[in-house]
Each structure stands twice: as C-alpha cells, then as structure tokens.
C-alpha positions as CSV (number, residue, x, y, z in Angstrom):
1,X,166.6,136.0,69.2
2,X,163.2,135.9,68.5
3,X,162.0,135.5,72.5
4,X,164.0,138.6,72.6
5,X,161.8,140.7,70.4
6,X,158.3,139.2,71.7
7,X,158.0,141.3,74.6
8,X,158.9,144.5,72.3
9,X,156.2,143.4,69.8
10,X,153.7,143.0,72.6
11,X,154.3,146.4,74.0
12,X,154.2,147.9,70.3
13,X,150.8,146.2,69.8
14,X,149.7,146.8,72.9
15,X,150.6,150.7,72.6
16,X,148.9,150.9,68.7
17,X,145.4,148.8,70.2
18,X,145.5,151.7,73.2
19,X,145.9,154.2,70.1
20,X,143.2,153.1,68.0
21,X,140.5,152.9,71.0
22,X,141.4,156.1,71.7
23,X,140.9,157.6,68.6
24,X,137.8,155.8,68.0
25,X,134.7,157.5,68.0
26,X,132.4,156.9,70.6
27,X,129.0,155.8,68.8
28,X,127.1,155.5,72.0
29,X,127.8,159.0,73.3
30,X,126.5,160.2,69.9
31,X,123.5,158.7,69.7
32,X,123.0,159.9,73.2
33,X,122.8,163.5,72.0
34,X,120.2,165.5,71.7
35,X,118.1,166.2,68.9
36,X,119.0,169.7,67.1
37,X,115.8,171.9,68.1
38,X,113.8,174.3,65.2
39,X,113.7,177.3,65.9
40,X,109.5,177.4,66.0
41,X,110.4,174.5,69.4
42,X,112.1,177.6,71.3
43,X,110.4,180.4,73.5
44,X,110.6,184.1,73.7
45,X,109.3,186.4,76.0
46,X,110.0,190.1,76.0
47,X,108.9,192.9,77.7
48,X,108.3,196.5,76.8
49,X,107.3,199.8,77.2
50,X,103.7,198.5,77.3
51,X,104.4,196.3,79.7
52,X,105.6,199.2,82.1
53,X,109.3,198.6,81.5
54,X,111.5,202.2,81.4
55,X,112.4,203.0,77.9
56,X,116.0,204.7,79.0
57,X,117.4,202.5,81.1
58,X,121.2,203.3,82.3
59,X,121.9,200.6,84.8
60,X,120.8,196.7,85.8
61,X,121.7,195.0,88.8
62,X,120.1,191.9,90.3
63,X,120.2,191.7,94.0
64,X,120.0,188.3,96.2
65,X,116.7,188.2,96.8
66,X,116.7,187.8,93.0
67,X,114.9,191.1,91.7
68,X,116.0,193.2,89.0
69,X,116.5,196.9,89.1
70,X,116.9,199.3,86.5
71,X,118.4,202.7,86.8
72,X,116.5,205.0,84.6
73,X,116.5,208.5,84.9
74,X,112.3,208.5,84.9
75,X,113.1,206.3,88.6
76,X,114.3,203.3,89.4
77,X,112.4,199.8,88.8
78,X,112.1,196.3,89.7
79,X,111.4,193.6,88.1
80,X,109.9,190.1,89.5
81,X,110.2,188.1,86.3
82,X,106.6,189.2,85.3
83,X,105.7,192.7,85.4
84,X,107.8,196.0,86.4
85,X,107.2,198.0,89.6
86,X,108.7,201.9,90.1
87,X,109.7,202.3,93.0
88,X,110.1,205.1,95.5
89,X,111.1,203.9,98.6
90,X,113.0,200.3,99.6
91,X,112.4,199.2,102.4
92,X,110.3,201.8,103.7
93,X,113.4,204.5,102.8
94,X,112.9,206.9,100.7
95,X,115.1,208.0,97.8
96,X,117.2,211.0,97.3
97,X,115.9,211.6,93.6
98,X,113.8,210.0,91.2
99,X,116.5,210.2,88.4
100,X,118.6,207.7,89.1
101,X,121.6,207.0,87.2
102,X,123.2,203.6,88.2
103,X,123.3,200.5,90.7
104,X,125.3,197.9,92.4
105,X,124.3,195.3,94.1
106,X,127.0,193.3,96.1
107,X,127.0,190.0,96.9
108,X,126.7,190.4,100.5
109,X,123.5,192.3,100.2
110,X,121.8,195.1,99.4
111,X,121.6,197.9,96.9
112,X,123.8,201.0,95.7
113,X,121.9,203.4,94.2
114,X,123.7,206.1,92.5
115,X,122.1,209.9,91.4
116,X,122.5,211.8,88.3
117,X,123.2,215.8,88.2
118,X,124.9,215.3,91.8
119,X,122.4,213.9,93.5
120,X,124.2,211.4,95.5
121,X,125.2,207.9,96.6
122,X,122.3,205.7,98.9
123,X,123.0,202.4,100.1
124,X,119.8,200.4,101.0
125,X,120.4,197.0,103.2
126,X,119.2,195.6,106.2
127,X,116.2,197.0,106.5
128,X,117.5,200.6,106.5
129,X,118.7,203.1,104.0
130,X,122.1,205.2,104.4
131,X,123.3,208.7,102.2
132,X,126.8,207.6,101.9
133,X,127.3,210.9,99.8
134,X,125.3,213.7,100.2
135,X,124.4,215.9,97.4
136,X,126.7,218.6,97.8
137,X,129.5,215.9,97.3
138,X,128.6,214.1,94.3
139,X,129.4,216.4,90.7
140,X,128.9,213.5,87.8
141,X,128.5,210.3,89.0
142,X,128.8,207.5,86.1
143,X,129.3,204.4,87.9
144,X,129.6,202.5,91.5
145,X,132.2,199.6,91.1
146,X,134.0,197.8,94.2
C-alpha cells in the first residue's frame, strides 16, 4: 500500500513546491527598480503667449515630419519643439483665410486645414495645396475626421 501512495505524495509535493515559488516574491526584480524621483528631480517646460504661442487655440495636429500646428482663429501655427512660427503659406501655397478653425493630419501625409465662418476646406501635401471645398460650400465647419 504504501508504494502505492508515493507517487501521489510526490506529485502533491511537487505541485505545493511549484505553488510556493510561484507565489514568492521576487527580491531581485525589486531591488532592480528604480528609485522613486522628488518632484524638484523632474523638468518642466512651458510655453506661452510670450513665447509667441496663440492664446485661443481650437485645434492641434502633429504631422509626420513631426511639427505641431495649431488652429487658432488669429492664424494657424507651427511649432518645432522650441519656438512658434505663424504661418501663411505651406509649402509655398497660400491659405484661404487667416482664421482657421481646425486640422487633421493623416497618417499618410499632409495637412487638412479647415476655415471658420465658411471659409473652406484646404488640403496641403506633396508639395502643393488643393481647395477641396470652396467657400460658397462650407456654412459651419467644426471638425475634419476620417
């Protein structure tokens, strides 16, 4: 009787040995962690108004060529990370308006930029600019979305 119960106490203590080395905490991986950081260790930079940025921004995209726009209706911006630029033209194309009211940027390329008080839909890619609405066809436009 008792060689008949050895295998089934081996395979019970092998099962609770597998049990307790995997509830065991792992010591190593926690001392492998990194310190908790004080908030004077971290870095913040803003930008504001002073720095050029618009004050009534409506719309951010980030295109991949990795600059930001913002819609805002004194113009439409970009920003390279360090200071902001308003922009008139992209690409050598003009825009409809200065008041822009939102963006898209997709991620094949390029940028949608979308008019306030009907003032139209431009899409600027590949080195040219194209009115894919014109004025007359654009009432309230609040967003561009695929």
């Amino acid at each position: 009787m008792t060689t008949a119960r050895a295998p089934l106490l081996l395979h019970a203590a092998a099962a609770a040995l597998c049990g307790m080395l995997w509830c065991a905490p792992a010591p190593r991986a926690a001392a492998q962690q990194p310190p908790a950081r004080l908030l004077e260790q971290y870095t913040h930079t803003a930008w504001g108004a002073l720095d050029g940025a618009p004050v009534d921004v409506l719309s951010i995209a980030q295109t991949r060529d990795g600059w930001l726009w913002l819609a805002a209706g004194t113009g439409l911006y970009r920003f390279d990370g360090r200071r902001y630029e308003r922009v008139d033209s992209i690409e050598g194309q003009p825009l409809l308006s200065s008041n822009v009211r939102t963006l898209y940027a997709p991620p094949e390329g390029g940028l949608w930029v979308g008019y306030r008080m009907g003032g139209g839909v431009s899409y600027f890619g590949n080195g040219r600019a194209r009115a894919q609405l014109e004025k007359e066809e654009v009432n309230i436009l609040r967003g561009i979305a695929r």
